[in-house]
N, C-alpha and C positions, 0 to 999 in steps of 0.2 A: 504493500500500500504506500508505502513512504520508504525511498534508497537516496541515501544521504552521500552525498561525495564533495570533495574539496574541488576546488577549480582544477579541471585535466590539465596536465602538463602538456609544454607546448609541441609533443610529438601528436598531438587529437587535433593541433591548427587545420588541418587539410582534411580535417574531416566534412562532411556533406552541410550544407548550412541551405533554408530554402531560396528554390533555384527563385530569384525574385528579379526585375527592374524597379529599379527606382525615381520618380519625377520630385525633384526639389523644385517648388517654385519660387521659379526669379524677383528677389528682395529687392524691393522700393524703400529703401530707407529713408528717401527725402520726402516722400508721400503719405508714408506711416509717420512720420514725427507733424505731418502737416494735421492729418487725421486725429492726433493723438493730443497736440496742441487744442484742437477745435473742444472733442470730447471728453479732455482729460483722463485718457487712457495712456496708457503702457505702450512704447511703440509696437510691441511683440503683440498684443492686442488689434493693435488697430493694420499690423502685416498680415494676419489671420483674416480680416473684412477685405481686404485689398484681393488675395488667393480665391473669397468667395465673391469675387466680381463687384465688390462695394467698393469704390475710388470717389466719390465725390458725398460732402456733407448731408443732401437730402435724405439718399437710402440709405443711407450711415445712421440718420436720424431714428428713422421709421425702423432699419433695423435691431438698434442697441432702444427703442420704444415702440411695440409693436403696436401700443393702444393708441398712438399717436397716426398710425395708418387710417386714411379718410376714407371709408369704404361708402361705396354706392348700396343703392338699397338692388337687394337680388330679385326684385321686381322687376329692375329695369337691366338688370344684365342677362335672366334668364328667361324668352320672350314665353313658353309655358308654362311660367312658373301664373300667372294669375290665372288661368285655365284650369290649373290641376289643384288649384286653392277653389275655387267655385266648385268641381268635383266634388271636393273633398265634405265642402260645407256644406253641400244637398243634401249626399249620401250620410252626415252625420244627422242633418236632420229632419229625414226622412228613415229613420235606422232601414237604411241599407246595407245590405250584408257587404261589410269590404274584406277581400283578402291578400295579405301580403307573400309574392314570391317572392324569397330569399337566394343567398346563396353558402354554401359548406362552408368556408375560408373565416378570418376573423372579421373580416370587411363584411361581409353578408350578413354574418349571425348578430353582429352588434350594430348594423344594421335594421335587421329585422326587427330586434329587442327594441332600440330606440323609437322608430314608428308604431310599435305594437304598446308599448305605454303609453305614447302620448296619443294615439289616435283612443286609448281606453280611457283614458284621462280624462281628456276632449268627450267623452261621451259617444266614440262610436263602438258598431257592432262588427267586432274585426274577429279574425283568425290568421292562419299562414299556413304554407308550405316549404320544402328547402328539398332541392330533388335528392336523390341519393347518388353518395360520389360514386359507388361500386354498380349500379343498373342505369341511373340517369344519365349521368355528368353532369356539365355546368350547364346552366341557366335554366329558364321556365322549358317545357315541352308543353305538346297538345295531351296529352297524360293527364299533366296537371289542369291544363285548362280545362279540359271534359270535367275532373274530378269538382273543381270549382264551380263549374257550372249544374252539376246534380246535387251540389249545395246551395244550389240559389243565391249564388255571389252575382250579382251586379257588376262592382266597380273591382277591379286589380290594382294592385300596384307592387311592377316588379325593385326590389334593391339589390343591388350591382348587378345586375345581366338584365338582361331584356331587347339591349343596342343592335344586336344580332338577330334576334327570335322574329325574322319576318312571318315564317308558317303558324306556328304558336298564336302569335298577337292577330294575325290574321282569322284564322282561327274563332278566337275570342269574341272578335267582332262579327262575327256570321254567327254568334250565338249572342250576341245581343249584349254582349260585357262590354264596358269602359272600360279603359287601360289608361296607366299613367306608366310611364317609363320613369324611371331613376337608374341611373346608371355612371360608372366613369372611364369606360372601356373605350378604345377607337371604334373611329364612326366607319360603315362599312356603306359599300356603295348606296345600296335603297334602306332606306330607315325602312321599321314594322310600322303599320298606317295606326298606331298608337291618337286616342285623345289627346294628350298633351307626352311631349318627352323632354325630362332634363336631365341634359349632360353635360360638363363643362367642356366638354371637347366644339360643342357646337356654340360656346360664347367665344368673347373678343378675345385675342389671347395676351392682353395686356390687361384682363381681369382679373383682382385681386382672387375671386371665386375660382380660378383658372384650375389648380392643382389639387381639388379638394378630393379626394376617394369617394365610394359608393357612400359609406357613413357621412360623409361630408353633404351630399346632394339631399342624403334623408335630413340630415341637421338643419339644411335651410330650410327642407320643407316645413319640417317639424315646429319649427321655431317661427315661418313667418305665417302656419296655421293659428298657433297659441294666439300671436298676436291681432291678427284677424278678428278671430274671436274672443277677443280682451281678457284672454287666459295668463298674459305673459307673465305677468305675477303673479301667479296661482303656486308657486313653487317649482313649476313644471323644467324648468327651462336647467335647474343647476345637474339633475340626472340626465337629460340630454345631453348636457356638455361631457359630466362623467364618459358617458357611453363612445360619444363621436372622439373624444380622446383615443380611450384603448384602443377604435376603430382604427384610426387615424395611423398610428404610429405601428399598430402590429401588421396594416396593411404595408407600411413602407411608400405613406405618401410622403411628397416633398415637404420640409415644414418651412415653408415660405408662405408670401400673401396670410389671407385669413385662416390657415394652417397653423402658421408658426403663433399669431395672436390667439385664435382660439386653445392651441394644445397648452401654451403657456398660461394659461386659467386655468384648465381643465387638470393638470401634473398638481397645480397649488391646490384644488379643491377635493382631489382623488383620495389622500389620507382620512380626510374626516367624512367620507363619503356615506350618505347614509342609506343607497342602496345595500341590499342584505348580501347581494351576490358581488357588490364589490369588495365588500368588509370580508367577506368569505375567500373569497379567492385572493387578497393581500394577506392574509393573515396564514392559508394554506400557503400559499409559496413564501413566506419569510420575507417578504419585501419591508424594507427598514429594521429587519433586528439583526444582521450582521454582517459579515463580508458578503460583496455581489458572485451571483455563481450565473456564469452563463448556462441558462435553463435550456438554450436549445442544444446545447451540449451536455449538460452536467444534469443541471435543474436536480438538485438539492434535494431530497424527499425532509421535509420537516415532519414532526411530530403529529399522529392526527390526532386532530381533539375529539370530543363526544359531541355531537351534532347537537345535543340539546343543552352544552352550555351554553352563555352568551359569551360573544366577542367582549374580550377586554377592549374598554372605551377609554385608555390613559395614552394622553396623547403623547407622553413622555416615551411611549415604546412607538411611536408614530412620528416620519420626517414633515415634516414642514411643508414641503413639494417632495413627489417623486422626480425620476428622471426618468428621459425615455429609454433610459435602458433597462428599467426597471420592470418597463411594462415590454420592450423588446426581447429581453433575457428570461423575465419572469414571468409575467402575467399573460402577454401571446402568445406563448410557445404553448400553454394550458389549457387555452383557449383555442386555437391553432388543433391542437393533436387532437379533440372531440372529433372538428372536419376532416380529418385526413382519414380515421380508421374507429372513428365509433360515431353516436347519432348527434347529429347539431341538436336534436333536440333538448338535451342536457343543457348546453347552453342559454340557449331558448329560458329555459326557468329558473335556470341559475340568474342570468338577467331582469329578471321581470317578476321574481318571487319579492312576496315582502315577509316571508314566514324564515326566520333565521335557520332551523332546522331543515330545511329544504335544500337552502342554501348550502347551509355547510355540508351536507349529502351531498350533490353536486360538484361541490369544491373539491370534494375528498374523490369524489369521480374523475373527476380530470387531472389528478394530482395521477390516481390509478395511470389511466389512460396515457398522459404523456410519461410517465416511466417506461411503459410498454413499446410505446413511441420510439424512445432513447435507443432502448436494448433493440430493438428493429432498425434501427439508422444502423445504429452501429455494425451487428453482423448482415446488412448489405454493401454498407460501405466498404467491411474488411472483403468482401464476395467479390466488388468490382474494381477493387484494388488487382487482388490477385488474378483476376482477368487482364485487365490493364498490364501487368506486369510481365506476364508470361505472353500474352497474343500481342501488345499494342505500342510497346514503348519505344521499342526501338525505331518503328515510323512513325511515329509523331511529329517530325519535325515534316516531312514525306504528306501525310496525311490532314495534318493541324487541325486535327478534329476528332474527340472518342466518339464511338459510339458501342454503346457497352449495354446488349442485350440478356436477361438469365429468368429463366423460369421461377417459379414462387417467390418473387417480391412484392411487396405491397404497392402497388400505384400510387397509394395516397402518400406516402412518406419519398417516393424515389426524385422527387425534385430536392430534398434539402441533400440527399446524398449526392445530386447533379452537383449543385454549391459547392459541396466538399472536394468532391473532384476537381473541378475548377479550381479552386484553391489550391489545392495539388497540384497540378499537372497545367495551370497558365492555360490552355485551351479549351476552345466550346463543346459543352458536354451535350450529346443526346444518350439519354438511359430510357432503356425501358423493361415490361416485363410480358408474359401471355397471358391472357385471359382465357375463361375456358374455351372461347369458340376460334380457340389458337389464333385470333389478329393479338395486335401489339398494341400496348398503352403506353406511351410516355410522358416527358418531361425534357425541356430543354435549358439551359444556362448558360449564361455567357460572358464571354470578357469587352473592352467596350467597344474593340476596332470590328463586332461581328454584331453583324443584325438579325437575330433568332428567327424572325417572322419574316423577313426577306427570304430567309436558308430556306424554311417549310414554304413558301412559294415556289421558289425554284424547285424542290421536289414536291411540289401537288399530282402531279399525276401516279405518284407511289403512296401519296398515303389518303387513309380517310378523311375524318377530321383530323381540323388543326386550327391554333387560334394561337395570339400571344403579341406581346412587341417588341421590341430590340433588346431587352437583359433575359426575358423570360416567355416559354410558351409550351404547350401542350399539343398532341399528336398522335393519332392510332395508325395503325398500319395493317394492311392485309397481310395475313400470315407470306403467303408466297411471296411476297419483296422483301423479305428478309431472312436470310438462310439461319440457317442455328448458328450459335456463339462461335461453335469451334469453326464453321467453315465461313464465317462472316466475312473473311476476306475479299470475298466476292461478292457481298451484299451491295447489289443495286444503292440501297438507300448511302451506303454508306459512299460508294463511288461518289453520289452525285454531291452530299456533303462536301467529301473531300475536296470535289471541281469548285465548288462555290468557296470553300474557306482558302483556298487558294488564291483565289480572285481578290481577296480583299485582306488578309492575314499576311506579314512578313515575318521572317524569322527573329524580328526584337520581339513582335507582340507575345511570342510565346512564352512566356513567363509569367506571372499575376504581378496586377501592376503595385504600386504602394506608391500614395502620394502624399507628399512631405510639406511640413507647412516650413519648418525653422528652425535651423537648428539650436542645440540649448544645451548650454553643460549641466553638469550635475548641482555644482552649487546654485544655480540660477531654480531650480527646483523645489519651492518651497509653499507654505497655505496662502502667500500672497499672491503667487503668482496664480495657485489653483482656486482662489478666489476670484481672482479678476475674470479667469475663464469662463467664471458664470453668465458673463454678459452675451457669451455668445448662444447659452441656449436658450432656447431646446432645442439641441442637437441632433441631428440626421439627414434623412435624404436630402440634397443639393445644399444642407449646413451640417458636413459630417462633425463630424469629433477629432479636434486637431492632432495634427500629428508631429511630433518632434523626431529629431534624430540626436544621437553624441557618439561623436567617432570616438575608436578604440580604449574602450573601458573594456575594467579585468573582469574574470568573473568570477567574483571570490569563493562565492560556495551556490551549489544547486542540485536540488533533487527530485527528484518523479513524485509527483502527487497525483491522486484518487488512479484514473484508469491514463489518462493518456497526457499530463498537465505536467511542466516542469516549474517552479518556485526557486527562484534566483537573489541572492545578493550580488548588487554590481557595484565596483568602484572606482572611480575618475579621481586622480592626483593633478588637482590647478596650483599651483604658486606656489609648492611642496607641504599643501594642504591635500589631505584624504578625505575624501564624499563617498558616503554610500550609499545606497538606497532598497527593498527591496523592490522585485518586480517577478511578474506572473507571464507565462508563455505558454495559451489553451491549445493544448492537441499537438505539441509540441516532442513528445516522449522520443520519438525517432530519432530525433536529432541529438539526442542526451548519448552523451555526455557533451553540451558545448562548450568551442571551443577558449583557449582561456583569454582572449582579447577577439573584442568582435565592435561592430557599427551597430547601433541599436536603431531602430526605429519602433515611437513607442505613444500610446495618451497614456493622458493621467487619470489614476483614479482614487478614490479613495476608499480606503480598509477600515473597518472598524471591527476591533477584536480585543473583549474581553475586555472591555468603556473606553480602550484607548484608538483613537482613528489617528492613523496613519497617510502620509501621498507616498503613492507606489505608481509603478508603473503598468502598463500591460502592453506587453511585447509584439507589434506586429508584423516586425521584419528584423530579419538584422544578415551580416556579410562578413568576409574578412576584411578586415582592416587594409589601407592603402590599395582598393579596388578603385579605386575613382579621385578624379583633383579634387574634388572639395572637402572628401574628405582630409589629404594630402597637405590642405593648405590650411586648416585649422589646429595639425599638426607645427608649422613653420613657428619659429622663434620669434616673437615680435620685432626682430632688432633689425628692420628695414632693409637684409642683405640686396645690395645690386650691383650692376656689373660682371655677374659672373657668367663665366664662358665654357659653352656646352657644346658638344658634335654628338647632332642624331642624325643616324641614316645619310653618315657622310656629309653632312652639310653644318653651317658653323650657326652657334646664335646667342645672343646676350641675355640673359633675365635678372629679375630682382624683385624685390616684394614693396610696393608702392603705397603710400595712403589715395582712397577715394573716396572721399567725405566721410563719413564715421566708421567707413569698415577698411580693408585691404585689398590690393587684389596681384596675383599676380602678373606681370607683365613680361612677354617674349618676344624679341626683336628677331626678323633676320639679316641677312648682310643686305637685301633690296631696299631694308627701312619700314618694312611691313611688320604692324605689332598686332600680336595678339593677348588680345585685357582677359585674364581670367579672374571674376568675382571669388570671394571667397567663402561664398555658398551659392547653391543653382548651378546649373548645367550649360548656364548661354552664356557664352562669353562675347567681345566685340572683337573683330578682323578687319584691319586697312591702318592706312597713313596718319589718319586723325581721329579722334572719336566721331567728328558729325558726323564724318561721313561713311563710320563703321557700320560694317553687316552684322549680324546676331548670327553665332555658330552653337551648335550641340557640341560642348565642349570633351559627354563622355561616349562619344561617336570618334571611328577613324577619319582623319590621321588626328585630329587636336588631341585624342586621350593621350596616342603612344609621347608625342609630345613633350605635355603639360607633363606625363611622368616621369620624363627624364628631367626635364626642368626643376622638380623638387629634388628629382635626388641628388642632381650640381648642389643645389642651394643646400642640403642639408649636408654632403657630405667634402664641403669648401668652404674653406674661412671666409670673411670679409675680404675682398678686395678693394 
């Protein structure tokens, strides 16, 4: 469980470290101190807004104050939104039967939940569906509509799918039902002839509403029905928000626009929440009583309680706000694993119960269920490893694309193992498995130079369905286009993969990428700095979680924890001062023993363990040491060495280490009088006679790498001249 070892000795340096690229982005230091000036931040803060596309004061504003974003009213940005508000008003009050399609995922089910309370709330006479992921798949079918309609439902309304369902909604409407679409899927050639549809895909795309998920489309609805109907103070609106939160963030929308404003209420209000089913599910997954465990890896089995005590109500074992990693690592993945391989409908009443004991049965259910989950990722994952190993590794570079087929895997789980592979192996993953009537189910993932839903167009005429967009998408196959695992080499599908990922893949992309905000030494790591960080959440899709780097620190001591996890103390010698810190590397065991000086790249987070909280780090890349100039030059001596004279590749050149306004850089002449400026962090450097009129190069691309690395080693191993 726990194998304890000192730092390896430097005979393990050349040992395997992940095959990774690395993007530093290019430091504006004169931009950041201008930014930093304005808002009274940290430059290293305000270089972090600059990376996420923020350079000028307004979005700078709006983004460090989300409440301070002037939103239009979604009346006028969503042109059905007052059509499916008239709907909805009739049908409540004429109790019309309304029913909600849903969908399996955590978008759908909290989703479903949030309109199924407030439309009971509101006074109407609702129920739902959510097709089944093992017979249905995704979104409404004419199944359900028939079903709907021998219930005497009147008015639909699908949440997240529907955008698609032309036969279905057609359907519906030859049996005399209204339809309201919500949905946040791409739009497909013919919309279904839907009474009203809202999706943000069909608004202005400089609409704060722009990025909102399926939960997001219900939330407005939900919220400008209340208001409609002078409910909006009726209490209704603070479990809405709860709900559209978890939605929000477990689906992996962007948390930009009314994203990032709303989740950032909705993490502050989540703690004290007074649905039964949120209190139950925070309190079964540990959220705020001590170190964070990534759930979709680990996910911690806590204690179960006895369903009919009550929740402890002391806020003193309760944070303040969550974070979204809280509800990413813990609370989604719980929620999540119902969809994947047991019934949404657990969900469904875990959401929407106000009876405590129900709750915590439920909670304790999918506490079950995603265990189950775990142990299933896992022995698939070790299954398409060793596929991958023995059939596939050696063309990969040939091929730039898995595709890794095996009998008895679960469907609903085999995308997050698609992820892990990716993670592994830098290229786009198609997995899948049989079903009984021997076609193919899968799941796709991908890296970012590959567009998933482009790839399954190009081979349409091999497979059944398929759906999805550029990171992610899903895919059946007729058994006969796909030979069995061991003779796949021939597999049709996979040739035609391989021609497309060709077409658009280079031999750099194939690595997983790792993008870097700044670098940071050790001492510079402390609750000031992981305070000021706050400003940048809530953190995630397109405002990930910054990332630092600190070239060649030791590794003082490190060892394997639970099943695959390595626990590291590291430490960096500045000004003949020792720093150390520890830090955590998830799924990492392979690589143990690491080696004993390495380039970290890493966020911060915080530990708390047995009252005392700790800033550690969490490992998301790391190399050896002097792989690249920047790391190279954050090594060099501050003492300005220049003049010094180098012969690479037979040719002569002068360098030396330069001031350039608050940082360094190196600088390489040749005999022609052409310099090249290398910063001393980032990968671009300037080429030509003068700065103005310097090009921008990839400085850790050939020839400038071999270069720049002969350049440090003149300088480090030659006196001043």
């Amino acid at each position: 469980m726990f194998n304890k070892s000192t730092s390896p000795s430097p005979i393990n340096n050349s040992r395997r470290l992940p095959n990774q690229r690395w993007y530093i982005y290019p430091q504006k230091p004169d931009l950041a101190q201008e930014l930093a000036n304005k808002f009274n931040l940290s430059p290293i803060i305000s270089q972090l807004l600059i990376n996420r596309g923020i350079e000028s004061p307004e979005p700078a504003q709006i983004f460090l104050e989300p409440e301070s974003l002037n939103l239009p009213s979604p009346l006028v940005d969503f042109p059905d939104l007052a059509v499916s508000l008239e709907l909805l008003q009739t049908a409540i009050a004429s109790q019309t039967k309304i029913a909600i399609c849903g969908d399996y995922d955590a978008d759908g089910m909290t989703s479903t939940a949030l309109l199924l309370r407030s439309l009971r709330w509101l006074g109407a006479e609702v129920d739902y569906a959510i097709p089944s992921r093992m017979h249905d798949g995704y979104g409404i079918n004419k199944r359900i509509v028939e079903e709907f309609h021998n219930e005497g439902v009147e008015l639909i309304l699908t949440v997240d799918n529907g955008i698609s369902a032309y036969e279905p909604v057609a359907r519906a409407r030859e049996l005399g039902i209204k339809v309201i679409i919500t949905d946040h899927h791409d739009i497909p050639q013919k919309l279904p002839p839907a009474n009203a549809i809202l999706n943000p895909k069909l608004i202005r795309e400089d609409s704060p509403y722009r990025g909102v998920a399926g939960v997001g489309v219900a939330y407005i609805l939900a919220v400008s029905l209340a208001q409609q109907l002078g409910q909006a103070n009726s209490g209704i609106l603070k479990p809405m928000l709860e709900l559209f939160t978890l939605g929000t963030i477990a689906d992996l929308a962007p948390l930009t626009g009314v994203n990032r404003r709303w989740v950032k209420r909705g993490l502050q209000q989540l703690p004290k929440s007074k649905l039964a089913g949120i209190q139950a599910l925070i309190q079964m997954a540990g959220v705020g009583v001590g170190a964070k465990e990534k759930g979709e890896d680990k996910g911690g089995i806590m204690p179960i309680p006895n369903p009919q005590s009550p929740i402890p109500n002391s806020q003193s074992k309760n944070p303040k706000s969550l974070k979204p990693e809280d509800i990413g690592f813990r609370l989604g993945p719980r929620i999540n694993a119902i969809g994947r391989i047991s019934d949404p409908q657990i969900i469904i009443e875990l959401l929407t119960t106000d009876d405590m004991g129900i709750a915590l049965e439920r909670a304790m259910q999918c506490e079950g269920v995603n265990a189950r989950r775990q142990e299933m990722c896992q022995q698939i994952e070790q299954e398409a490893i060793a596929i991958v190993e023995e059939d596939f590794l050696l063309s990969l570079k040939d091929d730039r694309v898995l595709v890794v087929v095996n009998n008895g895997w679960h469907h609903g789980v085999i995308g997050i193992v698609a992820s892990r592979l990716v993670e592994r192996y830098g290229v786009p993953v198609f997995i899948g498995t049989y079903e009984e009537n021997g076609d193919i189910r899968g799941s796709a993932r991908s890296i970012p130079e590959f567009n998933v839903f482009e790839a399954l167009e190009f081979c349409h005429d091999l497979l059944g369905k398929y759906g999805g967009h550029r990171a992610a998408g899903g895919f059946s196959i007729p058994a006969n286009n796909l030979a069995e695992v061991r003779d796949s080499r021939e597999s049709l599908l996979r040739t035609r993969l391989s021609e497309f990922a060709n077409q658009c893949l280079e031999l750099q992309h194939l690595k997983p990428l790792i993008k870097i905000d700044a670098l940071a030494n050790l001492n510079q790591i402390d609750r000031v700095l992981y305070q000021q960080l706050s400003t940048l959440e809530p953190c995630g899709i397109e405002n990930p979680d910054p990332v630092f780097w600190t070239p060649n620190v030791r590794v003082v001591e490190q060892a394997t924890i639970g099943k695959n996890h390595i626990k590291m103390t590291l430490a960096q010698t500045i000004d003949n001062v020792r720093y150390t810190i520890k830090a955590i590397a998830w799924r990492w065991k392979e690589y143990c023993p690491i080696p004993a000086y390495i380039d970290i790249a890493y966020k911060l987070r915080e530990n708390t363990f047995n009252g005392e909280t700790n800033i550690e780090l969490e490992i998301v890349g790391a190399r050896q040491p002097n792989q690249t100039p920047e790391t190279l030059l954050s090594l060099i001596s501050t003492s300005n060495k220049r003049g010094i004279n180098f012969t690479h590749q037979n040719r002569q050149y002068t360098c030396g280490i330069y001031k350039n306004g608050s940082t360094q850089e190196l600088r390489i002449k040749n005999s022609e009088g052409k310099v090249l400026a290398v910063p001393q962090s980032g990968n671009i450097g300037l080429l030509g006679t003068n700065r103005q009129d310097a090009k921008e190069v990839d400085i850790s691309q050939p020839p400038y790498d071999s270069i720049v690395q002969s350049a440090i080693q003149a300088l480090n191993s030659t006196e001043h001249v």
